[in-house]
PDB file as gemmi writes it, atoms N, CA and C in Angstrom:
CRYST1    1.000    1.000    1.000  90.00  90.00  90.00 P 1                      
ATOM      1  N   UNK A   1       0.836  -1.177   0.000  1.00  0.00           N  
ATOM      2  CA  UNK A   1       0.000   0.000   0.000  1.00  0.00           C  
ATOM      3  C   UNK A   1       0.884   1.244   0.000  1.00  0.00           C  
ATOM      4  N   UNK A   2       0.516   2.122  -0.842  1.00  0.00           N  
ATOM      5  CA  UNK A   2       1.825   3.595  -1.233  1.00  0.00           C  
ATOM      6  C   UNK A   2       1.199   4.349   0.088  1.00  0.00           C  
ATOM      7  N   UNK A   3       2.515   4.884   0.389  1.00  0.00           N  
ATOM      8  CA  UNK A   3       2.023   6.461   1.424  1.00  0.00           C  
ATOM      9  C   UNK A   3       0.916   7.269   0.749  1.00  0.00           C  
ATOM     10  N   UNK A   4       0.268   7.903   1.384  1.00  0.00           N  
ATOM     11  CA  UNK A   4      -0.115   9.171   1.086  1.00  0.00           C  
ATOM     12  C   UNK A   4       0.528  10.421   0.948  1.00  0.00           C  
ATOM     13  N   UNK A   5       1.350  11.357   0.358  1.00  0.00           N  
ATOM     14  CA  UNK A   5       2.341  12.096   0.590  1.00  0.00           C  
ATOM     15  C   UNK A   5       1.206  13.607   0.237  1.00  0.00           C  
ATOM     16  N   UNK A   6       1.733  14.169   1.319  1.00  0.00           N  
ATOM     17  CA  UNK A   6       1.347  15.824   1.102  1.00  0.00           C  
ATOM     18  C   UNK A   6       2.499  17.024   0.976  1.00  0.00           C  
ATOM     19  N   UNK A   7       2.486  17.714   0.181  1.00  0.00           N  
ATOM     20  CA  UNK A   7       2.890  18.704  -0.071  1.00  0.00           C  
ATOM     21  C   UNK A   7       2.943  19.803   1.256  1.00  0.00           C  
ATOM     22  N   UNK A   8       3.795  20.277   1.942  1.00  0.00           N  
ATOM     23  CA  UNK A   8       3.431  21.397   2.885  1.00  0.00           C  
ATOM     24  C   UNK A   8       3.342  22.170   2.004  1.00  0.00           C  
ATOM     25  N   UNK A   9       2.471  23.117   2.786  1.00  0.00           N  
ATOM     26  CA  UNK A   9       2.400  24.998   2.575  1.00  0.00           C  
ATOM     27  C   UNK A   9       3.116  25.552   3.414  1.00  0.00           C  
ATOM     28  N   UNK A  10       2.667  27.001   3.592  1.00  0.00           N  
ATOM     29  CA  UNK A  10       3.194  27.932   4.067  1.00  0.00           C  
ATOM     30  C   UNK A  10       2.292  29.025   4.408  1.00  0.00           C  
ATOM     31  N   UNK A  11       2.094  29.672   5.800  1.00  0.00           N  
ATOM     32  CA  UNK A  11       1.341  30.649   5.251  1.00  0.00           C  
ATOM     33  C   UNK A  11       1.738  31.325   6.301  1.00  0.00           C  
ATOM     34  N   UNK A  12       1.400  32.732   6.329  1.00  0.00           N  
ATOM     35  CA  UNK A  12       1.942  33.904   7.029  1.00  0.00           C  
ATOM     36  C   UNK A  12       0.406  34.291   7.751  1.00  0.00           C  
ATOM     37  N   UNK A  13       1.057  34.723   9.130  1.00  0.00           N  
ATOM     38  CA  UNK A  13      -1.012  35.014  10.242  1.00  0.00           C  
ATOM     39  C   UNK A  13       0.194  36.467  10.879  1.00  0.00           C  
ATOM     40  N   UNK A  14      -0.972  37.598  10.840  1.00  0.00           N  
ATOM     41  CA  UNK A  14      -0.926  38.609  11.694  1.00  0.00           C  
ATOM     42  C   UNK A  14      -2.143  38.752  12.621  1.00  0.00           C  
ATOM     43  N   UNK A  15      -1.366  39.099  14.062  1.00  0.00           N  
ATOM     44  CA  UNK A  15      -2.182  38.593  15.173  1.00  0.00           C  
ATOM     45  C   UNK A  15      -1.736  40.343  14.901  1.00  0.00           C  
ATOM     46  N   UNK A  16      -3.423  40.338  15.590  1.00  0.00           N  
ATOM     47  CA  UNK A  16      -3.687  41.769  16.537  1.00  0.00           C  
ATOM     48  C   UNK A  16      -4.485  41.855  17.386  1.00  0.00           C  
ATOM     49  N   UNK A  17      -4.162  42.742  18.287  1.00  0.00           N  
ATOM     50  CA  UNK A  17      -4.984  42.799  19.727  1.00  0.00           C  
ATOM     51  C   UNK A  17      -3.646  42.907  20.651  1.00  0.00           C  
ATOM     52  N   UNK A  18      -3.683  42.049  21.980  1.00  0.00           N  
ATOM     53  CA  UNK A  18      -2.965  42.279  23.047  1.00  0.00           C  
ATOM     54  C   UNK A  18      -2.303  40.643  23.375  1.00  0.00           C  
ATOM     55  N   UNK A  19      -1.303  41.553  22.156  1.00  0.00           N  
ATOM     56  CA  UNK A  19      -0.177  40.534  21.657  1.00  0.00           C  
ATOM     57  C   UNK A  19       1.340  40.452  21.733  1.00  0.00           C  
ATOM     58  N   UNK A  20       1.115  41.167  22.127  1.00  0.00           N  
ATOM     59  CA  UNK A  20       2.946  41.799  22.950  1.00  0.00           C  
ATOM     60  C   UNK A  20       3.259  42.269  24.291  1.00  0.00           C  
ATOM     61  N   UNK A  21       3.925  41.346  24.774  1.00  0.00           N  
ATOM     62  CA  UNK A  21       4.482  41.601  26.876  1.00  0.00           C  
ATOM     63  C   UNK A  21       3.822  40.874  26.902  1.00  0.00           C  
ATOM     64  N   UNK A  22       2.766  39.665  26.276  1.00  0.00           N  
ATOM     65  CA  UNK A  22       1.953  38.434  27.597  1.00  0.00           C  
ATOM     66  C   UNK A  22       2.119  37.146  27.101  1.00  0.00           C  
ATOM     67  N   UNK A  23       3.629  37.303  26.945  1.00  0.00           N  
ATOM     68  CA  UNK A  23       4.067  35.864  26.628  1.00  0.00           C  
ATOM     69  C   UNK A  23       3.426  35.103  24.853  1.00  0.00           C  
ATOM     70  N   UNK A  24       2.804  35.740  24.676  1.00  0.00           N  
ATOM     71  CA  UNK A  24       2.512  35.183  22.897  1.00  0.00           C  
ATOM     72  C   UNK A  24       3.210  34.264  22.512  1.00  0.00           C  
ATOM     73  N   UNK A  25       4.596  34.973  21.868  1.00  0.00           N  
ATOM     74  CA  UNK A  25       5.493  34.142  21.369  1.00  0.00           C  
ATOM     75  C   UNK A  25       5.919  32.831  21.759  1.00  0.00           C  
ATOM     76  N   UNK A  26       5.945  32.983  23.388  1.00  0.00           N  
ATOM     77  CA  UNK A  26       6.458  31.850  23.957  1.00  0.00           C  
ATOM     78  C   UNK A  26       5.585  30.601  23.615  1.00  0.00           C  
ATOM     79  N   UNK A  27       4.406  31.214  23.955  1.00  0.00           N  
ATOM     80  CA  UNK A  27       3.048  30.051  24.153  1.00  0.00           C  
ATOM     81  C   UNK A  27       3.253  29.591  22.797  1.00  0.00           C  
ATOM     82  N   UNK A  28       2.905  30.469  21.487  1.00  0.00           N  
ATOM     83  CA  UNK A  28       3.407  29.841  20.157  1.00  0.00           C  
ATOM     84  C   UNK A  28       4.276  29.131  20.041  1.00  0.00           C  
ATOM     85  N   UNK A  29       5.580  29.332  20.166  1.00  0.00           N  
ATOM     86  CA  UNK A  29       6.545  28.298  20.347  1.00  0.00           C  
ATOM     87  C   UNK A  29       6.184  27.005  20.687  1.00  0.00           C  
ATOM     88  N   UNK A  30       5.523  27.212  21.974  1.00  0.00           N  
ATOM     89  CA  UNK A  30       5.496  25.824  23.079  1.00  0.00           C  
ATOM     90  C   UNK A  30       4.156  24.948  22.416  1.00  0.00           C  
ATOM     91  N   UNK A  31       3.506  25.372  21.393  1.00  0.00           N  
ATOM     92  CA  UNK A  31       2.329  24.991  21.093  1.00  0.00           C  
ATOM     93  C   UNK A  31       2.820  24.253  19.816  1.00  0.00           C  
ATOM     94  N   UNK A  32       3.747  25.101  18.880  1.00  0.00           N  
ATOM     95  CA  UNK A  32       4.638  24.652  18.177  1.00  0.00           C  
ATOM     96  C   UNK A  32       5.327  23.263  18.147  1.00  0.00           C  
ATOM     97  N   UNK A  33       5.680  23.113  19.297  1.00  0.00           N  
ATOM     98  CA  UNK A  33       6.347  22.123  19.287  1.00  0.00           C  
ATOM     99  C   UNK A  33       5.758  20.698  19.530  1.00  0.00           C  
ATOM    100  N   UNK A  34       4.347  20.817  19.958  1.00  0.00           N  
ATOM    101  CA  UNK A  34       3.178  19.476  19.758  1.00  0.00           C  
ATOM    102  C   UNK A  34       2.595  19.200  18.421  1.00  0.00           C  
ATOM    103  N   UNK A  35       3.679  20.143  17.658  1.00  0.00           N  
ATOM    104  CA  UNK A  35       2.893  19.962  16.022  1.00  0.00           C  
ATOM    105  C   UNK A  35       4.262  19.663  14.790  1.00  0.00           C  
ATOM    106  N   UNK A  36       4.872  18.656  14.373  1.00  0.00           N  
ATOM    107  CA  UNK A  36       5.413  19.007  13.154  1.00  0.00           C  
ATOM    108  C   UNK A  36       5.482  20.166  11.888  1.00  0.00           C  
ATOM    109  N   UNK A  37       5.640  21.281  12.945  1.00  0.00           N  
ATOM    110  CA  UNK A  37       5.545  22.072  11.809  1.00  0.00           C  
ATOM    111  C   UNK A  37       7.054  23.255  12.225  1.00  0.00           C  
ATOM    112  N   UNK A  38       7.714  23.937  10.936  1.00  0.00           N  
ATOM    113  CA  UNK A  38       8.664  24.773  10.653  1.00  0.00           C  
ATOM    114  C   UNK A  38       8.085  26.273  10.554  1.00  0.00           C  
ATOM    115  N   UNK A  39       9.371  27.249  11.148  1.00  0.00           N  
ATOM    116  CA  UNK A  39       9.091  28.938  10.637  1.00  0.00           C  
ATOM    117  C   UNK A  39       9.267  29.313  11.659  1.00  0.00           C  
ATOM    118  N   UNK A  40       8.469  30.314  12.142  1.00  0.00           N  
ATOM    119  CA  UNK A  40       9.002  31.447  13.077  1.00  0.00           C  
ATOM    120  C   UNK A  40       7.523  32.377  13.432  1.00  0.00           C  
ATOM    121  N   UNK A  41       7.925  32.827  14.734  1.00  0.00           N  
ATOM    122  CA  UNK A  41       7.006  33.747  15.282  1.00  0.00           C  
ATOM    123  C   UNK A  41       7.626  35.242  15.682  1.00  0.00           C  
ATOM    124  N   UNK A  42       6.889  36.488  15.381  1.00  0.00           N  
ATOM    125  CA  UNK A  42       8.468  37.779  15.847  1.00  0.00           C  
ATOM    126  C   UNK A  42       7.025  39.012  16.171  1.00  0.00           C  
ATOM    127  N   UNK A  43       7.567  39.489  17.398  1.00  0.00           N  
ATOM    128  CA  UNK A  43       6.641  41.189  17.288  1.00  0.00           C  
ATOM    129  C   UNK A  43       7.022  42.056  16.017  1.00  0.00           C  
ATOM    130  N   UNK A  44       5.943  42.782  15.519  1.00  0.00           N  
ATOM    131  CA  UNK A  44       6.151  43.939  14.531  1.00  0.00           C  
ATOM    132  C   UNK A  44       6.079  45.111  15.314  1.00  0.00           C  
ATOM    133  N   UNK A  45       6.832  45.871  14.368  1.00  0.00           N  
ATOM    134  CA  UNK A  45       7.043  47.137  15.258  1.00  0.00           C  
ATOM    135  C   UNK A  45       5.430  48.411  15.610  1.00  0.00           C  
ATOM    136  N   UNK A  46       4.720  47.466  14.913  1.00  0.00           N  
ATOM    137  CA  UNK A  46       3.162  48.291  14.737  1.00  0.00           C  
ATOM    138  C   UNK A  46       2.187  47.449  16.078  1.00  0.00           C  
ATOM    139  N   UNK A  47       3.281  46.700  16.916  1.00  0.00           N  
ATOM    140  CA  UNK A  47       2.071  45.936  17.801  1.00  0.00           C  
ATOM    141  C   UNK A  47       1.758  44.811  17.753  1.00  0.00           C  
ATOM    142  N   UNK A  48       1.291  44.656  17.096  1.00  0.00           N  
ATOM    143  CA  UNK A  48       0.770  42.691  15.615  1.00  0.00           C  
ATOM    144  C   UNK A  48       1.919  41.934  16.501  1.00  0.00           C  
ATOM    145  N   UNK A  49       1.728  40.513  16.358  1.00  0.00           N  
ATOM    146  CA  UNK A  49       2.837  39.817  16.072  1.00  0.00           C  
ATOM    147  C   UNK A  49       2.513  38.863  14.540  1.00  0.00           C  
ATOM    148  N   UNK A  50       3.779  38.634  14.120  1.00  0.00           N  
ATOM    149  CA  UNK A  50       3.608  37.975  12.587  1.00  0.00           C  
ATOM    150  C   UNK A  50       4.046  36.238  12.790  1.00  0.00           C  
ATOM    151  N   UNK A  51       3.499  35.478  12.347  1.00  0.00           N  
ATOM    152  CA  UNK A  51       3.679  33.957  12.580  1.00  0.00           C  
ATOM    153  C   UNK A  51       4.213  34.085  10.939  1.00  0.00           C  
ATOM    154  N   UNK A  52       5.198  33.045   9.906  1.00  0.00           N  
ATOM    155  CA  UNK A  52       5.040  31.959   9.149  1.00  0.00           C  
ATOM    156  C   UNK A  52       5.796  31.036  10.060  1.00  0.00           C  
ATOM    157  N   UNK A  53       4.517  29.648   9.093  1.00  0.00           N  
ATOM    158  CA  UNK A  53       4.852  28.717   9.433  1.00  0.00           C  
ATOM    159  C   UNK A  53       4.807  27.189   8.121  1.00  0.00           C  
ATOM    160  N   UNK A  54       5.329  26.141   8.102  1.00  0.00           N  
ATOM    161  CA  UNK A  54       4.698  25.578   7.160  1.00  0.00           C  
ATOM    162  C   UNK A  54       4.542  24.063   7.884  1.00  0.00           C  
ATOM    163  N   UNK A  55       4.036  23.393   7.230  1.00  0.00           N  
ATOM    164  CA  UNK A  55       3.789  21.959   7.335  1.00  0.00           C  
ATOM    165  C   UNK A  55       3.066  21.268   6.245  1.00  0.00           C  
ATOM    166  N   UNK A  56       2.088  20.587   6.445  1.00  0.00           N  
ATOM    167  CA  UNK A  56       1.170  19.430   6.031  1.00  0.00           C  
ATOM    168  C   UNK A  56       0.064  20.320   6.297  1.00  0.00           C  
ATOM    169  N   UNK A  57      -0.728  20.536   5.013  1.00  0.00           N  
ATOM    170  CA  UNK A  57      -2.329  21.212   5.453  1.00  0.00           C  
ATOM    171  C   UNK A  57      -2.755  20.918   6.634  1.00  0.00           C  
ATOM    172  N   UNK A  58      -3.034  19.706   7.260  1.00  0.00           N  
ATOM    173  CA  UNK A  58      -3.927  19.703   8.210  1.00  0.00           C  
ATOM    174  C   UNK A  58      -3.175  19.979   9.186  1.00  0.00           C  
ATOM    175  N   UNK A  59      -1.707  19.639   9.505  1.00  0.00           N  
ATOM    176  CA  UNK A  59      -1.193  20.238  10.759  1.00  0.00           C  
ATOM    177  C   UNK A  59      -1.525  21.267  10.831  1.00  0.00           C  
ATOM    178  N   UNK A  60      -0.796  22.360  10.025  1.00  0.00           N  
ATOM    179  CA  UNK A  60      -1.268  23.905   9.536  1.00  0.00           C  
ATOM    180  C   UNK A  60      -2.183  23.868  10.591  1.00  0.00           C  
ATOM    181  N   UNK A  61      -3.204  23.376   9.561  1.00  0.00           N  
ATOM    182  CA  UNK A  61      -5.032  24.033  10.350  1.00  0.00           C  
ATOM    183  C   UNK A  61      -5.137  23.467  11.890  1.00  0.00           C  
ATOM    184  N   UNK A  62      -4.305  22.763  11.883  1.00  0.00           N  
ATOM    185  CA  UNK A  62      -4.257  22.711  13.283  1.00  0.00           C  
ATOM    186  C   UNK A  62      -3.537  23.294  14.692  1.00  0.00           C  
ATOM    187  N   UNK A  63      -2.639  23.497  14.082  1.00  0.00           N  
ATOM    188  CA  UNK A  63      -1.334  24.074  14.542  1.00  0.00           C  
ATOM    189  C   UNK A  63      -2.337  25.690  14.670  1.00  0.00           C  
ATOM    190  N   UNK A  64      -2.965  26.340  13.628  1.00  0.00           N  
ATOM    191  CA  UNK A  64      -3.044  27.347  14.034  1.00  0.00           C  
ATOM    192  C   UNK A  64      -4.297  27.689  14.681  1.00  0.00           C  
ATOM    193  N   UNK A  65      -5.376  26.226  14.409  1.00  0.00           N  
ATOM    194  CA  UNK A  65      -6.454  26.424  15.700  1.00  0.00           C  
ATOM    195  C   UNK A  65      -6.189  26.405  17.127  1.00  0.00           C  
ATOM    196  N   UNK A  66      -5.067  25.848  17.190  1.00  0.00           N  
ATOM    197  CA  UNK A  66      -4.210  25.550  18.597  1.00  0.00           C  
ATOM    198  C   UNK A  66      -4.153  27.067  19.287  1.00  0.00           C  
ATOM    199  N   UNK A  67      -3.303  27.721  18.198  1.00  0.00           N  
ATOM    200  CA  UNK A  67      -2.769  28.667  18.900  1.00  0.00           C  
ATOM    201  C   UNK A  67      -4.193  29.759  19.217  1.00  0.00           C  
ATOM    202  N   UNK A  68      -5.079  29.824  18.022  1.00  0.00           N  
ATOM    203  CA  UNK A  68      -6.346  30.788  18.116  1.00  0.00           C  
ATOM    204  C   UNK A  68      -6.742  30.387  19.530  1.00  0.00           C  
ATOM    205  N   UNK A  69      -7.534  29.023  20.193  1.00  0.00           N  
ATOM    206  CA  UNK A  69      -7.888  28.530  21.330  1.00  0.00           C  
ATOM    207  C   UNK A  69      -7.224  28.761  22.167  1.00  0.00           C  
ATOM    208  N   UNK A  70      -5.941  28.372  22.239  1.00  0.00           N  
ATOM    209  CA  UNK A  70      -5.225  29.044  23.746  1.00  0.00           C  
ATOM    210  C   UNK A  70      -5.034  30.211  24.250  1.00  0.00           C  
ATOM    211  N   UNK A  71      -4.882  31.120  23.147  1.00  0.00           N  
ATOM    212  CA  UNK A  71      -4.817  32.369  23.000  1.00  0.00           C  
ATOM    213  C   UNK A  71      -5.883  33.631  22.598  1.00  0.00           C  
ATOM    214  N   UNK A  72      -6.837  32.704  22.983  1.00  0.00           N  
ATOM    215  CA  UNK A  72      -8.273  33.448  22.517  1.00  0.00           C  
ATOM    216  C   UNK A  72      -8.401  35.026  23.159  1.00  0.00           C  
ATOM    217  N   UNK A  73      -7.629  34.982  24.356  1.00  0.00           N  
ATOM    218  CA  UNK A  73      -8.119  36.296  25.021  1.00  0.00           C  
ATOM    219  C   UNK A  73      -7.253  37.995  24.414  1.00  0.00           C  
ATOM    220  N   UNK A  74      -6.671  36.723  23.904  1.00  0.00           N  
ATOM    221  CA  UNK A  74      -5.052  38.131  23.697  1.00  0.00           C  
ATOM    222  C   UNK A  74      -5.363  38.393  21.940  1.00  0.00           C  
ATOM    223  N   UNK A  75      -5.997  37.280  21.243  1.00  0.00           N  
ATOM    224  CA  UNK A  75      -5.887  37.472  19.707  1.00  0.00           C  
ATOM    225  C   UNK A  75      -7.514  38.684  19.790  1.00  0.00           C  
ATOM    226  N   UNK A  76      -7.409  40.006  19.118  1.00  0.00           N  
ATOM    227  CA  UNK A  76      -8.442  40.560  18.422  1.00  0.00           C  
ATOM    228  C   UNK A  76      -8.638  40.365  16.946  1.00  0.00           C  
ATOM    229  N   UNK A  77      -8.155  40.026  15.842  1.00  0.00           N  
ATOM    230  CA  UNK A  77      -8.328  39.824  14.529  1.00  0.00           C  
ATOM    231  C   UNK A  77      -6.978  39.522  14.333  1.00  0.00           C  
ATOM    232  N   UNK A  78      -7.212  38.211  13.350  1.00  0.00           N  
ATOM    233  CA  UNK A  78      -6.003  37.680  12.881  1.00  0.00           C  
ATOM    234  C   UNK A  78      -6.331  37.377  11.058  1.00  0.00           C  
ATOM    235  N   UNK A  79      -5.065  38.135  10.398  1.00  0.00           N  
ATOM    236  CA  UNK A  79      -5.120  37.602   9.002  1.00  0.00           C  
ATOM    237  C   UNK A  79      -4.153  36.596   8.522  1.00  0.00           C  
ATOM    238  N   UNK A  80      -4.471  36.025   7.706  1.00  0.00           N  
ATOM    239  CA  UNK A  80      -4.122  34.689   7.086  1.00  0.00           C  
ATOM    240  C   UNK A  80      -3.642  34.651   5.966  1.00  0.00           C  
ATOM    241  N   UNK A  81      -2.463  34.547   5.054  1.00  0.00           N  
ATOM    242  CA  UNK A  81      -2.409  34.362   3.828  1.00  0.00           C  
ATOM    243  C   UNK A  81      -1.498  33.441   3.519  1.00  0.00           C  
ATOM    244  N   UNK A  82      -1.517  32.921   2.331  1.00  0.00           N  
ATOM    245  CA  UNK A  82      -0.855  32.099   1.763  1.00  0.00           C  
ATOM    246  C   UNK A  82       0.984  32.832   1.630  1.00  0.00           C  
ATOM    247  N   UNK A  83       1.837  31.690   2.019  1.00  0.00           N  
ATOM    248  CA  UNK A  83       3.050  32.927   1.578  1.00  0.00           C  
ATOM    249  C   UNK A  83       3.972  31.954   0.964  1.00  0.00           C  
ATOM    250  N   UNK A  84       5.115  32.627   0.398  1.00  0.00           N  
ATOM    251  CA  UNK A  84       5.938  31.860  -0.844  1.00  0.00           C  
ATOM    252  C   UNK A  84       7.020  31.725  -0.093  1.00  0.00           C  
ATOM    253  N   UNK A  85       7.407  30.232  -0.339  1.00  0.00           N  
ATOM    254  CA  UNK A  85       8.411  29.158   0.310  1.00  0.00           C  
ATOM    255  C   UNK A  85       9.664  29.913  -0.082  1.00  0.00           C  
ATOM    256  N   UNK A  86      10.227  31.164   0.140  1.00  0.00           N  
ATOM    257  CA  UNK A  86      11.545  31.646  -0.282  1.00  0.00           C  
ATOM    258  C   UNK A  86      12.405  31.692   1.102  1.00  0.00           C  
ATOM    259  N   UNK A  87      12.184  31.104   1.856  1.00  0.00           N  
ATOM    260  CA  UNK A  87      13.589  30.812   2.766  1.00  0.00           C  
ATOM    261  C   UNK A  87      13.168  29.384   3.396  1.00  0.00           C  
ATOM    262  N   UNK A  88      14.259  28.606   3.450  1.00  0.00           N  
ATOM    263  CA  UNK A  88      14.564  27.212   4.292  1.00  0.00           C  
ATOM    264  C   UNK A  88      14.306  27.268   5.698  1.00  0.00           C  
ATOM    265  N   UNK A  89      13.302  26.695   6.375  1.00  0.00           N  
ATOM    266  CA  UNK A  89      13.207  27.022   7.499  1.00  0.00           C  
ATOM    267  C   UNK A  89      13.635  25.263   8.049  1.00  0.00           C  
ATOM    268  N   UNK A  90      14.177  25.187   8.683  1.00  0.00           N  
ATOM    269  CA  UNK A  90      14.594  23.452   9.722  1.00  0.00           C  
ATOM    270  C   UNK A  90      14.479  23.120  11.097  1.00  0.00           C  
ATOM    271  N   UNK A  91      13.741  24.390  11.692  1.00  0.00           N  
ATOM    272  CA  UNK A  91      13.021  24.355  12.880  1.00  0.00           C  
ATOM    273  C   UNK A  91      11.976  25.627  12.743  1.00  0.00           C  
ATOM    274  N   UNK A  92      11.121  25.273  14.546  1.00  0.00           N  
ATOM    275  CA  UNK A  92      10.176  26.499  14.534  1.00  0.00           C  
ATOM    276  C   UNK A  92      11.004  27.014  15.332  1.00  0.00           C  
ATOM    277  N   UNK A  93      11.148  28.672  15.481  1.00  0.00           N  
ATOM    278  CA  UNK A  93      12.105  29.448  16.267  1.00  0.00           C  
ATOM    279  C   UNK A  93      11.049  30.845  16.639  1.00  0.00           C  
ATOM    280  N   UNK A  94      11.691  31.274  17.811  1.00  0.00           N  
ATOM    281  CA  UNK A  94      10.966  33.212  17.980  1.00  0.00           C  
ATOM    282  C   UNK A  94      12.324  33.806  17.619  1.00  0.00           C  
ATOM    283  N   UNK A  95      11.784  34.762  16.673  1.00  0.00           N  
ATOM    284  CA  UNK A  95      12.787  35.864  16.278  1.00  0.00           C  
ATOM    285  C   UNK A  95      12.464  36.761  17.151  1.00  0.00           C  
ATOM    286  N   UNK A  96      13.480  37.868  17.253  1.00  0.00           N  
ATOM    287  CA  UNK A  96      13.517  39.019  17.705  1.00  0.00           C  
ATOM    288  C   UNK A  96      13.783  40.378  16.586  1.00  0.00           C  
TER     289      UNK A  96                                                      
END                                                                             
């Protein structure tokens, strides 16, 4: 019987609301790491914090319902887009 093989994506989420000083990043990280998935989490200088990340579609969608649910109190609107695989990522990391 053949694998099933999936293609990861990639996609880029801007969190807004009260998302910077209450640990965000960390929790992302740590949520991160119950999921096979690569990229990075970093504050913007406008407030937001910016996630990419990639994996396997459904991790993805999972990985980032994870973070919406735990973080329900701190996320006010978050956007979502598709983003282009132009850097190698080989872990999930927080930038600064």
């Amino acid at each position: 019987m053949a694998e099933r093989s999936s293609t990861p994506i990639r996609r880029r989420v801007l969190f807004q609301g009260r998302v910077q000083g209450v640990g965000f990043r960390y929790t992302t990280a740590s949520i991160a790491r119950r999921h096979p998935v690569v990229g990075f989490v970093r504050n913007l200088p406008d407030g937001s914090v910016e996630l990419v990340a990639e994996a396997d579609p459904t991790v993805l969608d999972q990985f980032l319902a994870d973070i919406a649910s735990e973080l329900v109190g701190n996320i006010r609107q978050q956007e979502v887009y598709e983003a282009i695989r132009d850097e190698i990522f080989m872990r999930f990391e927080i930038r600064r």
